[in-house]
Biopython code that builds the backbone (N, CA, C, O; Angstrom):
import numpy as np
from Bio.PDB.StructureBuilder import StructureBuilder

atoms = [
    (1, "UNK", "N", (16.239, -24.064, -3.418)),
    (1, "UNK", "CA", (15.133, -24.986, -3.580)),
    (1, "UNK", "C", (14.054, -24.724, -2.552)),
    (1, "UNK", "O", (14.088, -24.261, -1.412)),
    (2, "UNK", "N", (13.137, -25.148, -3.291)),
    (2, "UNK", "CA", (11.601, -25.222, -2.229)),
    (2, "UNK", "C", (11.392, -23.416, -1.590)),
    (2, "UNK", "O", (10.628, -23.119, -0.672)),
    (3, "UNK", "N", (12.116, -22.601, -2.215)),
    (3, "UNK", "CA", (12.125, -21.237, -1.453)),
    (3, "UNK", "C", (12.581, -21.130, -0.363)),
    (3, "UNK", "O", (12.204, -20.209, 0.362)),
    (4, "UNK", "N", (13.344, -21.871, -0.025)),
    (4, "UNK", "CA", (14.036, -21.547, 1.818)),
    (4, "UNK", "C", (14.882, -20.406, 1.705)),
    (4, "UNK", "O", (15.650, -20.298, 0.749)),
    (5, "UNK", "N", (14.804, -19.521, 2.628)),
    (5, "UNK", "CA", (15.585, -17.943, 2.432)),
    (5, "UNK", "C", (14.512, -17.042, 2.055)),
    (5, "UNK", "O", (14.566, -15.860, 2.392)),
    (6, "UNK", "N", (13.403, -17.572, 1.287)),
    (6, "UNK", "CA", (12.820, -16.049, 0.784)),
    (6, "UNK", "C", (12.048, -15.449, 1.664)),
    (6, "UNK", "O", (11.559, -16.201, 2.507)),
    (7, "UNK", "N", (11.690, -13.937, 1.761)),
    (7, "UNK", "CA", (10.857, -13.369, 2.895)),
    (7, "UNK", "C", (10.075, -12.993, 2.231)),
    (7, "UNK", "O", (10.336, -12.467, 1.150)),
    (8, "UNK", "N", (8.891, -13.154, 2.684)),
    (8, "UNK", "CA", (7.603, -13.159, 2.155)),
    (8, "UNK", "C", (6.700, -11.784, 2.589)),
    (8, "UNK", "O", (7.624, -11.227, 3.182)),
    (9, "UNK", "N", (5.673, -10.922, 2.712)),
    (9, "UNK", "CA", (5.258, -9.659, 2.867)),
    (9, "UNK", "C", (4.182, -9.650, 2.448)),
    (9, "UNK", "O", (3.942, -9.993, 1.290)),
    (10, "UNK", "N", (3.164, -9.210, 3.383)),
    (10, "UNK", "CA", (1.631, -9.077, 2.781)),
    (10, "UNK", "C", (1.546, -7.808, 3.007)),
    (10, "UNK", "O", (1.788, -7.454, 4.161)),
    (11, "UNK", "N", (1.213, -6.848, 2.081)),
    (11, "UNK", "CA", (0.834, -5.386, 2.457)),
    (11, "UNK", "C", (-1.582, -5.518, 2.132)),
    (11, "UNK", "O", (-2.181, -6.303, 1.397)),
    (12, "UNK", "N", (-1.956, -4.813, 2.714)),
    (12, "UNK", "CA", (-2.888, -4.288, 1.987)),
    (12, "UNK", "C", (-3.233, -3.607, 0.488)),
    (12, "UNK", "O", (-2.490, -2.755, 0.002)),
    (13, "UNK", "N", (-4.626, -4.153, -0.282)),
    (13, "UNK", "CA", (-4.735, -4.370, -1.515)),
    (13, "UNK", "C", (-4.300, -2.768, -1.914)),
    (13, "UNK", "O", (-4.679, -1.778, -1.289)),
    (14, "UNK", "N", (-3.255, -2.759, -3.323)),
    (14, "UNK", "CA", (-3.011, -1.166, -3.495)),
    (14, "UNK", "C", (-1.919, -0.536, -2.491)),
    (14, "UNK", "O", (-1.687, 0.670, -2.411)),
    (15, "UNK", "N", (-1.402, -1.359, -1.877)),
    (15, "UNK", "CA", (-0.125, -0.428, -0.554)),
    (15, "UNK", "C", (1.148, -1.115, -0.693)),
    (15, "UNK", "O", (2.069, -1.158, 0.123)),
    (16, "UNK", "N", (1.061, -1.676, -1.904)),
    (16, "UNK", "CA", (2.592, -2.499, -1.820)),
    (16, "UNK", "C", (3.692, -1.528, -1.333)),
    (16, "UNK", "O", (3.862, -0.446, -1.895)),
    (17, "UNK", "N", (4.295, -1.852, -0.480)),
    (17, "UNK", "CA", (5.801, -1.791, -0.181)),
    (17, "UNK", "C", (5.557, -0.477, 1.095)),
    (17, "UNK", "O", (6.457, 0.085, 1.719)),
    (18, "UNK", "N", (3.739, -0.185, 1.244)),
    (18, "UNK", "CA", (3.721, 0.696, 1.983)),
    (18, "UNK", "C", (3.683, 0.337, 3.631)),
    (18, "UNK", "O", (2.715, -0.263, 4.098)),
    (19, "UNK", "N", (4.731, 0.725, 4.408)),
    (19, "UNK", "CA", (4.842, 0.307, 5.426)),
    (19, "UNK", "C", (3.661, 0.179, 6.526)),
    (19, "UNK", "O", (3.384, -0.754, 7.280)),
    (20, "UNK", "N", (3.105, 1.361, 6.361)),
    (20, "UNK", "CA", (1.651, 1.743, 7.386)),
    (20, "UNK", "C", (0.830, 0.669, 6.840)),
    (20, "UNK", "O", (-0.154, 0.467, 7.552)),
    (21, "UNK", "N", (0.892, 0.001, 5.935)),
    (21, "UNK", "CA", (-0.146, -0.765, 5.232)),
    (21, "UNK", "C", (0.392, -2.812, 5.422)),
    (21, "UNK", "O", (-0.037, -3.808, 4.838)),
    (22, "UNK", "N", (1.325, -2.661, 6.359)),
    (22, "UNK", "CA", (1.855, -3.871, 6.449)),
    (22, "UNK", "C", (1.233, -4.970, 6.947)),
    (22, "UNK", "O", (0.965, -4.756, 8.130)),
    (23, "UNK", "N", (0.770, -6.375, 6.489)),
    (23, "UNK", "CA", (-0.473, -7.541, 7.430)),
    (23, "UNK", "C", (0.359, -8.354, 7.672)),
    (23, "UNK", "O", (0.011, -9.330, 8.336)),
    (24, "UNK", "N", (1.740, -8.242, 7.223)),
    (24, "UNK", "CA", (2.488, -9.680, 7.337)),
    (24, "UNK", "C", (3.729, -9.681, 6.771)),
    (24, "UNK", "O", (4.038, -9.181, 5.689)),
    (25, "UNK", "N", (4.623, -10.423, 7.758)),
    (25, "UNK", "CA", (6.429, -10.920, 7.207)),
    (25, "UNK", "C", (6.296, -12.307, 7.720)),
    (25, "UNK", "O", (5.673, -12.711, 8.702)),
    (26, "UNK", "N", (7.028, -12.968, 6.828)),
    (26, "UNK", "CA", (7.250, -14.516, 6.853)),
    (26, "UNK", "C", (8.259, -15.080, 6.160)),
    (26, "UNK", "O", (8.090, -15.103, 4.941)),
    (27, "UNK", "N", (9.772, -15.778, 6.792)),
    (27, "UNK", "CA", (10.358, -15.931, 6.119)),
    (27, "UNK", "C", (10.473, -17.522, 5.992)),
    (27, "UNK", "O", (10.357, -18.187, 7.021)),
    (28, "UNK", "N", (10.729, -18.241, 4.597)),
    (28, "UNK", "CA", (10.699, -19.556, 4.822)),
    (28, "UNK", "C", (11.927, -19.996, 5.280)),
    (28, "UNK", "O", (13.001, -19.554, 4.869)),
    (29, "UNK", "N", (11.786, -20.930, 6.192)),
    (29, "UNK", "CA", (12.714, -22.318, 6.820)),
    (29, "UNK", "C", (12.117, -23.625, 7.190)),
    (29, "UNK", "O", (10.950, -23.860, 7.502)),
    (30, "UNK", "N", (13.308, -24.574, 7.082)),
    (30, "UNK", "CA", (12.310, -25.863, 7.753)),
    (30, "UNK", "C", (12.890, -26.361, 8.768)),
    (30, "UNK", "O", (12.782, -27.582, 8.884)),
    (31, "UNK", "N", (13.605, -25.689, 9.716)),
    (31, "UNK", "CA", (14.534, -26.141, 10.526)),
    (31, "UNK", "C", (14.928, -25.367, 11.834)),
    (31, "UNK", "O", (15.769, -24.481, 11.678)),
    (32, "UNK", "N", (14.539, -25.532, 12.852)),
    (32, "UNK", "CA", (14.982, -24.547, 14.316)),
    (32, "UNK", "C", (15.763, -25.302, 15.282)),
    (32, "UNK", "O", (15.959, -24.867, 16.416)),
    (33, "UNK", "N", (16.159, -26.277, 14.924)),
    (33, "UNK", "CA", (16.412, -26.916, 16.606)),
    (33, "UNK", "C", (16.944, -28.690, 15.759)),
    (33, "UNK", "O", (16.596, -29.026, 14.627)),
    (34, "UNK", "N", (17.794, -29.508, 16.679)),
    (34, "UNK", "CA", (17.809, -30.702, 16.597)),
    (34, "UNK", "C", (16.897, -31.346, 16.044)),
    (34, "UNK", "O", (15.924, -31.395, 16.797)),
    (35, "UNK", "N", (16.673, -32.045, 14.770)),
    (35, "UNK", "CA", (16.004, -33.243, 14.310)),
    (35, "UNK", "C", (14.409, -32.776, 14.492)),
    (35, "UNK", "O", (13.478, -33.466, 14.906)),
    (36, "UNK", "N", (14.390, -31.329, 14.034)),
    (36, "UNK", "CA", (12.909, -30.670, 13.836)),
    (36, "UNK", "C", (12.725, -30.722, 12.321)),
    (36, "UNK", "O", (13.608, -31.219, 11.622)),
    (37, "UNK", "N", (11.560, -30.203, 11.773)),
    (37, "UNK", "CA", (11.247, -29.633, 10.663)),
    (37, "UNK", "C", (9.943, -29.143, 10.374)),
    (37, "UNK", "O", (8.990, -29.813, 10.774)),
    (38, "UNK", "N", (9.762, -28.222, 9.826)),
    (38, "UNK", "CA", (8.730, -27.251, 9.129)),
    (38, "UNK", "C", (8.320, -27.488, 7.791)),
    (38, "UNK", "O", (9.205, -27.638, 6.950)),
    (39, "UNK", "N", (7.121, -27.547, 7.448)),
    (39, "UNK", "CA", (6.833, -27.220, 5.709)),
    (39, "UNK", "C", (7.014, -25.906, 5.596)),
    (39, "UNK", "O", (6.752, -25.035, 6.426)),
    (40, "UNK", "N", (7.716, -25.747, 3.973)),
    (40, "UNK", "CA", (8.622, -24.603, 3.551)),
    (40, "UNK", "C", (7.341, -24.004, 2.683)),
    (40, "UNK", "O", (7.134, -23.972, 1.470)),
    (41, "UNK", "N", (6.587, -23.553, 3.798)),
    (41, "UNK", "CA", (5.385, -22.474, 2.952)),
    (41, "UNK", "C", (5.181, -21.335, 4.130)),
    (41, "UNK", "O", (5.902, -21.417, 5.124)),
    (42, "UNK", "N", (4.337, -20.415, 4.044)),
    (42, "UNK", "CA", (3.904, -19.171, 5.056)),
    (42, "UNK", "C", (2.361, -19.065, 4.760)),
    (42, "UNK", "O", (1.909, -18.855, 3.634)),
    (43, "UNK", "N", (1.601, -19.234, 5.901)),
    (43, "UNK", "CA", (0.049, -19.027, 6.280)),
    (43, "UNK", "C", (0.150, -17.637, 6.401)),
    (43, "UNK", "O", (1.263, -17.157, 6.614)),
    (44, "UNK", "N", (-0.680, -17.022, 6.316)),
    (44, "UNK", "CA", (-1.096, -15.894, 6.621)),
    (44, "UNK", "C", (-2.860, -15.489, 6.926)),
    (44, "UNK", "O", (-3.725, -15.512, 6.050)),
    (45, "UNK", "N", (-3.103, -15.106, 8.489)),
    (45, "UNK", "CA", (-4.305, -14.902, 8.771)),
    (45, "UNK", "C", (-4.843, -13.248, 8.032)),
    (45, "UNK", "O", (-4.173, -12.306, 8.454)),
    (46, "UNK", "N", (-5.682, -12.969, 7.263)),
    (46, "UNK", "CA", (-5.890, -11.992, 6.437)),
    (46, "UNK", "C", (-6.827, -11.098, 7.389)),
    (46, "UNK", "O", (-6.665, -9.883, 7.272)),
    (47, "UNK", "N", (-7.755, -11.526, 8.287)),
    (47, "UNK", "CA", (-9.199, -10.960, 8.649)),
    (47, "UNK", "C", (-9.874, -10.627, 8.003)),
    (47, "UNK", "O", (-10.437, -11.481, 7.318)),
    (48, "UNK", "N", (-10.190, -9.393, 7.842)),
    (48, "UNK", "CA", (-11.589, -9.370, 6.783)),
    (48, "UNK", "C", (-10.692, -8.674, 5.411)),
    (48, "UNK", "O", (-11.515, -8.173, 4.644)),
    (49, "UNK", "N", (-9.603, -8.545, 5.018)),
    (49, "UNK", "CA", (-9.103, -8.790, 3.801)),
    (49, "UNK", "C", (-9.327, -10.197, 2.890)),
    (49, "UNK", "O", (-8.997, -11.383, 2.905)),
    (50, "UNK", "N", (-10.490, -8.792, 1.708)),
    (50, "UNK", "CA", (-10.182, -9.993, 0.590)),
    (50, "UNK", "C", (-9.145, -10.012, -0.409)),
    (50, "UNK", "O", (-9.101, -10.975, -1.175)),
    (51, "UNK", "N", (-8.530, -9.331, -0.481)),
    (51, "UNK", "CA", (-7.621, -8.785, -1.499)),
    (51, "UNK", "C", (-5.847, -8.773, -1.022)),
    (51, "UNK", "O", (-5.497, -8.889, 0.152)),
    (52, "UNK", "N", (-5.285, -8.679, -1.694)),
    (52, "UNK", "CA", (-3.997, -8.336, -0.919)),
    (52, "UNK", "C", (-2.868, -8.174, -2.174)),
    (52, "UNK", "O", (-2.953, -8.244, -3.400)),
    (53, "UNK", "N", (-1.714, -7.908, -1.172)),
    (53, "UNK", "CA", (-0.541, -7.453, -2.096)),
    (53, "UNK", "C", (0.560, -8.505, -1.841)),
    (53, "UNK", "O", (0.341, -9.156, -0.819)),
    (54, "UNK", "N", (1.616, -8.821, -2.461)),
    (54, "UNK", "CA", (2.738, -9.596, -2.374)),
    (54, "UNK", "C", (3.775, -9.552, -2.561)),
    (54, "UNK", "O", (3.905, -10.123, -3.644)),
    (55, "UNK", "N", (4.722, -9.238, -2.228)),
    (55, "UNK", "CA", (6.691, -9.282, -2.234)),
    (55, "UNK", "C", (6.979, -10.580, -2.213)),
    (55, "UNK", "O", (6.232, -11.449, -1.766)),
    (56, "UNK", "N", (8.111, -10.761, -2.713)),
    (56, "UNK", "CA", (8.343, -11.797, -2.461)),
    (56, "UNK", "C", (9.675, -11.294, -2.478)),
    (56, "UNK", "O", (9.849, -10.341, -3.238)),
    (57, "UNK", "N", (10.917, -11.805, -1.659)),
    (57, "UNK", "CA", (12.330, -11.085, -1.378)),
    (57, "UNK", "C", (12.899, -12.409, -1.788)),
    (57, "UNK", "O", (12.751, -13.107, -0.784)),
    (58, "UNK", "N", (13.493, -13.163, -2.756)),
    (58, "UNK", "CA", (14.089, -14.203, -3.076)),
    (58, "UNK", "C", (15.603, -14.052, -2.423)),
    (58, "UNK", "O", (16.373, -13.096, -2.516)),
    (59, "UNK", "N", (15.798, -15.492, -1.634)),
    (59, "UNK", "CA", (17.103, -15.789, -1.093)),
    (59, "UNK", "C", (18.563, -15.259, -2.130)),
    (59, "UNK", "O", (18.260, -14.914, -3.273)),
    (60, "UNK", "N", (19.984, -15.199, -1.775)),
    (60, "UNK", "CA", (21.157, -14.704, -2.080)),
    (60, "UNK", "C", (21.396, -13.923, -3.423)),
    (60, "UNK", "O", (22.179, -14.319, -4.286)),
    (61, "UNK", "N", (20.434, -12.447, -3.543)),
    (61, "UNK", "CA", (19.937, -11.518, -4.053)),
    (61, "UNK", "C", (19.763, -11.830, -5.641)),
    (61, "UNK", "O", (20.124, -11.175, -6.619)),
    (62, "UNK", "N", (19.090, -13.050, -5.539)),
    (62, "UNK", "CA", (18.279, -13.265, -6.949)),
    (62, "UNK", "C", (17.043, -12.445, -7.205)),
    (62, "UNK", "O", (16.390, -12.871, -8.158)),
    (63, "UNK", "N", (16.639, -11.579, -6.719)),
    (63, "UNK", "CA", (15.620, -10.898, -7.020)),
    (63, "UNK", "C", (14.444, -10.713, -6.103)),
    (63, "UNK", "O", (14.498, -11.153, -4.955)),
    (64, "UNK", "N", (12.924, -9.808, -6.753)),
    (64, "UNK", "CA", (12.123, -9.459, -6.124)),
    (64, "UNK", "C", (11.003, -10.177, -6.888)),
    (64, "UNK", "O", (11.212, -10.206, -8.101)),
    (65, "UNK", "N", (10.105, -10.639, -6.569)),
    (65, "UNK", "CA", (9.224, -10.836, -6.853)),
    (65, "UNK", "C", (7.772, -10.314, -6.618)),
    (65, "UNK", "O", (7.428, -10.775, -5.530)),
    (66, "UNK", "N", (6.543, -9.395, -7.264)),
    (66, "UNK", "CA", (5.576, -8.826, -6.772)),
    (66, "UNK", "C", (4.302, -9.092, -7.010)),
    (66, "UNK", "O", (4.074, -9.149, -8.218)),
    (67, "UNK", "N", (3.392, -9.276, -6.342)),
    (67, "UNK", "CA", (1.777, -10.163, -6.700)),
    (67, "UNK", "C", (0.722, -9.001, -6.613)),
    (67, "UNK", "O", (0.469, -8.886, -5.414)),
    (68, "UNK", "N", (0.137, -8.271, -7.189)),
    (68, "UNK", "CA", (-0.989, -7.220, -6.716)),
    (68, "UNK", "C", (-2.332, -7.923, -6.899)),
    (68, "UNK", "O", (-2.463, -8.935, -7.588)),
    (69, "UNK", "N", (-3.018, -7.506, -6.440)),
    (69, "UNK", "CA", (-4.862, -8.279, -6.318)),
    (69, "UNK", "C", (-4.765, -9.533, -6.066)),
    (69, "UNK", "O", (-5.319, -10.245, -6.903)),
    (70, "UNK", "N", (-4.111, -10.217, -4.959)),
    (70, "UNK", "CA", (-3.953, -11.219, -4.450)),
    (70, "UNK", "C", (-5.617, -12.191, -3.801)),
    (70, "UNK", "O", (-5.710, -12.368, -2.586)),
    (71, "UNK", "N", (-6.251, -12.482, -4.323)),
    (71, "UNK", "CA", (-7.696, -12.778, -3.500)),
    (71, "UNK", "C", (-7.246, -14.100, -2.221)),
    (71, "UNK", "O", (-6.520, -15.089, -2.325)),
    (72, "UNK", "N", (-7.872, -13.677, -1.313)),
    (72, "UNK", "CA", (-7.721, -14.150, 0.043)),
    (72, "UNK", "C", (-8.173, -15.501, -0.404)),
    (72, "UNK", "O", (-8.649, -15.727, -1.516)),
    (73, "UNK", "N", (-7.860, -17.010, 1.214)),
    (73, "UNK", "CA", (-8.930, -18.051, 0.854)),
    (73, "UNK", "C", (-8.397, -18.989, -0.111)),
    (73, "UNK", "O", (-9.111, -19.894, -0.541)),
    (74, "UNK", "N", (-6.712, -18.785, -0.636)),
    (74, "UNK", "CA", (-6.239, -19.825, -1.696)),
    (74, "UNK", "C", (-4.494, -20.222, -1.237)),
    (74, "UNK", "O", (-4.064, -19.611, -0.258)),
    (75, "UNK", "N", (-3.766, -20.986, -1.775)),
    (75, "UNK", "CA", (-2.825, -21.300, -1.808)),
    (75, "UNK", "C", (-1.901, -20.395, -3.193)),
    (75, "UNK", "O", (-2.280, -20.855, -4.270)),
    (76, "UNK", "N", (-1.416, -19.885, -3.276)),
    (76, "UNK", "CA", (-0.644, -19.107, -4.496)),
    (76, "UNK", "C", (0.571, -20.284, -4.017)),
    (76, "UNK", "O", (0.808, -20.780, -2.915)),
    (77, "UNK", "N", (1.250, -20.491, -5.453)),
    (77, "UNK", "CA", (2.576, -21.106, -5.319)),
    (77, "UNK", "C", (3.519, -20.033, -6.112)),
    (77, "UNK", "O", (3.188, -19.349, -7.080)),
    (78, "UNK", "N", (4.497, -20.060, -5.594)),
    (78, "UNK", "CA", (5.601, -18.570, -6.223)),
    (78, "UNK", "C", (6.536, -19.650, -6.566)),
    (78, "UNK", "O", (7.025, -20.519, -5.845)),
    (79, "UNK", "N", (6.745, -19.304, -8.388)),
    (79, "UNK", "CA", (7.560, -19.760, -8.755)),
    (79, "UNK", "C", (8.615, -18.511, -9.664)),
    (79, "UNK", "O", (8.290, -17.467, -10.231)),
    (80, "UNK", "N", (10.034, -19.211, -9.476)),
    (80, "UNK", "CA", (10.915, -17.663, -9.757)),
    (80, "UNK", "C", (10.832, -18.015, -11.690)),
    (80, "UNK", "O", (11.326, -17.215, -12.485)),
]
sb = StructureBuilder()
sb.init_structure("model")
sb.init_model(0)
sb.init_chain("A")
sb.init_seg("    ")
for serial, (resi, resn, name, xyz) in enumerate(atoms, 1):
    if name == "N":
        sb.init_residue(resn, " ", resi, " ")
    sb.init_atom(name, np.array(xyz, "f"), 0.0, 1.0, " ", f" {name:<3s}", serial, name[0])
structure = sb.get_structure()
């Protein structure tokens, strides 16, 4: 639920899965410590990317998920 477990991956627009081309890993949790919590989403600062790429690594090997021409500046919700 809510995506907790999945690891998330921003490559540059056109470089999916290419390592040299990597802007971002983020994995969701809502929880670090005693009577904490997190919203179960991942920010990502782009800079002057407007475009981008997306993995999505879904928790206890349900699959991959992939986003190409991602436009910067929005909320995407990943649903499996």
């Amino acid at each position: 639920r809510m995506g907790i477990g999945s690891r998330i991956t921003i490559y540059a627009e056109g470089k999916l899965g290419d390592t040299a081309a990597l802007l971002g890993c983020r994995e969701i949790a809502t929880g670090y410590g005693y009577a904490s919590g997190q919203p179960a989403s991942a920010h990502f600062g782009l800079g002057n990317a407007s475009m981008v790429d997306v993995e999505v690594i879904l928790p206890h090997g349900k699959g991959k998920l992939t986003y190409k021409g991602v436009t910067a500046n929005q909320m995407l919700k990943v649903k499996q």
